[in-house]
N, C-alpha and C positions, 0 to 999 in steps of 0.2 A: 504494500500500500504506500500512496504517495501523497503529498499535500504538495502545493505549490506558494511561494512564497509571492510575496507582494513589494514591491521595491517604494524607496520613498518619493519619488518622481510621480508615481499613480495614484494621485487622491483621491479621484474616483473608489477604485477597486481598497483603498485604504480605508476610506468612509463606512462601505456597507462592511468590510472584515471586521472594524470595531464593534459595528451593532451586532453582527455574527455573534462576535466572541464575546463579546456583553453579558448576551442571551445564554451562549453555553457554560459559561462560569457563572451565571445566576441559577441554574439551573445544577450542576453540579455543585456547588455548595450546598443547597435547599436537600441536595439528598444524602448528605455529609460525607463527600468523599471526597479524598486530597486526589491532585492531579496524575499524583503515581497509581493512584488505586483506581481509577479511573482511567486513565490509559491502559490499563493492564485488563479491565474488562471488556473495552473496543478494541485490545489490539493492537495500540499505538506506544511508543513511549512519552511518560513526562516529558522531555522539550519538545514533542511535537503538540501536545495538547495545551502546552503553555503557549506555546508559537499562536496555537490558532485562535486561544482567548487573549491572548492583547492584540490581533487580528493583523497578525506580520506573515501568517501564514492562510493560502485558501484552502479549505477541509475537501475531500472528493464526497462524493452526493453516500458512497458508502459509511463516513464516518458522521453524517447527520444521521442515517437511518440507524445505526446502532447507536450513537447518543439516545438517542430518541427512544430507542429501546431499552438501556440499560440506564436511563435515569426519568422514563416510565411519563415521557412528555407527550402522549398521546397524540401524535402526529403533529405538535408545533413545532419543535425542534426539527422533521424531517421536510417541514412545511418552508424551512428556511433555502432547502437549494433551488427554488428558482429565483430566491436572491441573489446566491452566491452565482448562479449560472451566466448572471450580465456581466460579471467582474474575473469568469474563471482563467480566461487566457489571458495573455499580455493586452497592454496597450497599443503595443502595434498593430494585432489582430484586429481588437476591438474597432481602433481609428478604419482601417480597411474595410471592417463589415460594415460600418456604418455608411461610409461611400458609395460600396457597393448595392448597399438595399436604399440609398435616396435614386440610385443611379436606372437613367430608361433604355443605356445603352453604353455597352464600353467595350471599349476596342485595344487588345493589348498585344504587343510584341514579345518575345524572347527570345535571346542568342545565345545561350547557353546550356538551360533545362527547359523543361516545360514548366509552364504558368502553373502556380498554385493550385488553381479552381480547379485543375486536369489533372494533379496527380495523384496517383495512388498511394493509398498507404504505405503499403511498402516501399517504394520510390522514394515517399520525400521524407521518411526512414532514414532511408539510404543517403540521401542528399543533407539530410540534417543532421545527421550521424558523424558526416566527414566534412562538416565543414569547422575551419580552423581558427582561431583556437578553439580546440574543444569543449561542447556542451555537454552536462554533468547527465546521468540517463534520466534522471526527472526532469531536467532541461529538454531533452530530445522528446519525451511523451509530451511537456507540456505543448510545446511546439507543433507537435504533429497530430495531436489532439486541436489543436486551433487554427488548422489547415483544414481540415477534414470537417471541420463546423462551420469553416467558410462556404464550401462547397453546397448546401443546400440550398442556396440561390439559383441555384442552374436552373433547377427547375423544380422548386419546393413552393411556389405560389399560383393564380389563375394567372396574373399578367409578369411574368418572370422578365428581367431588360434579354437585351439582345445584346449578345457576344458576339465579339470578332474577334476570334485570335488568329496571329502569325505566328507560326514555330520556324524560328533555322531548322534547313536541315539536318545539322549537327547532332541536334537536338532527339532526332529520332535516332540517330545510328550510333549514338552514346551510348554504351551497353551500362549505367548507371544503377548499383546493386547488383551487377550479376546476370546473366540472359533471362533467368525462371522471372525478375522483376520487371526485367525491360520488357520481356514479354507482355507480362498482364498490363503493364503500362498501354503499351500500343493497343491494346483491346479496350484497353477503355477509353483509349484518345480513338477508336471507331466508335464505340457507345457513343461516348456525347457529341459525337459529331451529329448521330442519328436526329439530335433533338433538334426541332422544331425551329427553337430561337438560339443556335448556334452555329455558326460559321467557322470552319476549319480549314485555314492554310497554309501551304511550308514557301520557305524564300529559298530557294535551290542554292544550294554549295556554286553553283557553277555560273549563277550573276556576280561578275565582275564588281559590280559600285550597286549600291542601293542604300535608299536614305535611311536606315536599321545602323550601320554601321556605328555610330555611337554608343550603342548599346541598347539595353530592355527597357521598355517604356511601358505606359500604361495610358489612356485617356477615356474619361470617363465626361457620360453629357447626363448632365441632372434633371432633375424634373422640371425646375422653373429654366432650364435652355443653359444656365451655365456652364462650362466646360472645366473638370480638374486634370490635369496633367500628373499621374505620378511617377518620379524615375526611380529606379532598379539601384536606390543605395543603400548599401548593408546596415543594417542596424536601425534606420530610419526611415521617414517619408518624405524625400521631398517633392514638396506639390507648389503646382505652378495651378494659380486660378483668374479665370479668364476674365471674373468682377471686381477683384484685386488692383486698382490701379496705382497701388505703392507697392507690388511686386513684382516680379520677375514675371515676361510675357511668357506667354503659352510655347514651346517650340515645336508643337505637334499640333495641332487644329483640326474638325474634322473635314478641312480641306485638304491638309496635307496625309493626312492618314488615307482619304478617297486616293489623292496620287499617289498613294506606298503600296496601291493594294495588289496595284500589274503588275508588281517586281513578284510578288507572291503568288503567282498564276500559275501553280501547281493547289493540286486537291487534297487534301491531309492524308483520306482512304486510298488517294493511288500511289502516293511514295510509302504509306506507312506499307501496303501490301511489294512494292519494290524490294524492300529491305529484307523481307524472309525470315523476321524474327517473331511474327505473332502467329498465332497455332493456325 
């Protein structure tokens, strides 16, 4: 079992972990038991159940249910994880889903792996696993747990936005985790291509110049018509916004994304089946 901690940068996710943990040291005291004796009946150690009542740490939805059970709070305590469920991943996630669910359409590049929204568990595993310096293993679940919870936009609503992604070729022919991953990989970049409000295209290894070359982008058009720009930097967001006029301009518009699209004038389904690596 794991808990994920909360850094002091995230006020959000800091705010509700204090009423969290509030709640469960009002509640474990009222049934008079010290924190070791209490961890020891969920399972957990003392620093981890001190963690999560001065709320520096977020509980997984199994350590509400067994609170709940062993200090007999009849469904309030297990009533608290769709609190903690708005706050469970980073902030960086958080800041991305929110974009993406105000968003009626977005249009994103890659030159390296495949986009988030498209990969597999396994994959971004793999991908999140080796990236340097390395992430602790409750680092890599948290991570790849709020990948995977991005993902329900695709098509988890009636009016879902509309996707446009580019993959480099690269991208596909990267055996990234090992062939058994790349594999399922490419079968699922044929899945979502199947949907309805998704567009899948590769930029072929074999165009000389095309305006990708800077690297992975993102553009997204919001519901009231404004445009966010976001680039592919490690650790952060940055966003270029198009109502911003004390920021940095847009460098991608969806003009310029309309003219990126002929350099990508390959099909996703006909290079991914080229390549001879999905079943």
């Amino acid at each position: 079992m794991s808990e994920w901690d909360t850094g002091p940068e995230d006020e959000e996710a800091g705010a509700v972990m204090k009423i969290v943990g509030r709640q469960l040291k009002l509640w474990r005291e009222a049934a008079g038991l010290t924190q070791a004796e209490f961890g020891k009946g969920i399972g957990y150690s003392e620093e981890s159940v001190a963690a999560v009542e001065r709320g520096r740490r977020v509980p997984q939805p199994e350590y509400l249910d067994l609170a709940d059970e062993v200090l007999g709070a009849g469904g309030r305590l297990a009533a608290l994880k769709e609190d903690v469920a708005l706050v469970r991943y980073p902030k960086k996630v958080r800041d991305l889903t929110k974009l993406e669910a105000a968003s009626v359409e977005l249009c994103c590049y890659e030159s390296s792996v495949f986009n988030g929204l498209l990969q597999t568990e396994e994959y971004a595993r793999a991908l999140i696993g080796n990236r340097r310096p390395f992430f602790t293993p409750r680092e890599i679940e948290e991570r790849v747990a709020g990948r995977m919870a991005r993902q329900k936009i695709l098509d988890s609503s009636a009016t879902p936005p509309i996707f446009s992604f580019v993959q480099c070729e690269s991208t596909l022919r990267r055996p990234l985790g090992g062939k058994p991953v790349m594999r399922r990989q490419l079968e699922r970049l044929l899945e979502v291509g199947r949907f309805r409000n998704v567009d899948l295209q590769v930029l072929p290894l074999a165009r000389e110049v095309n305006p990708g070359l800077s690297g992975s982008f993102s553009l997204r058009r919001l519901k009231g018509g404004e445009c966010i720009e976001v680039a592919a930097t490690p650790g952060t967001i940055l966003i270029r916004d198009s109502k911003n006029p004390d920021g940095p301009r847009l460098t991608f518009t969806p003009t310029t994304w309309a003219g990126f699209l002929p350099y990508a004038s390959a099909s996703a389904p006909t290079v991914v089946r080229g390549t001879g690596q999905h079943a």
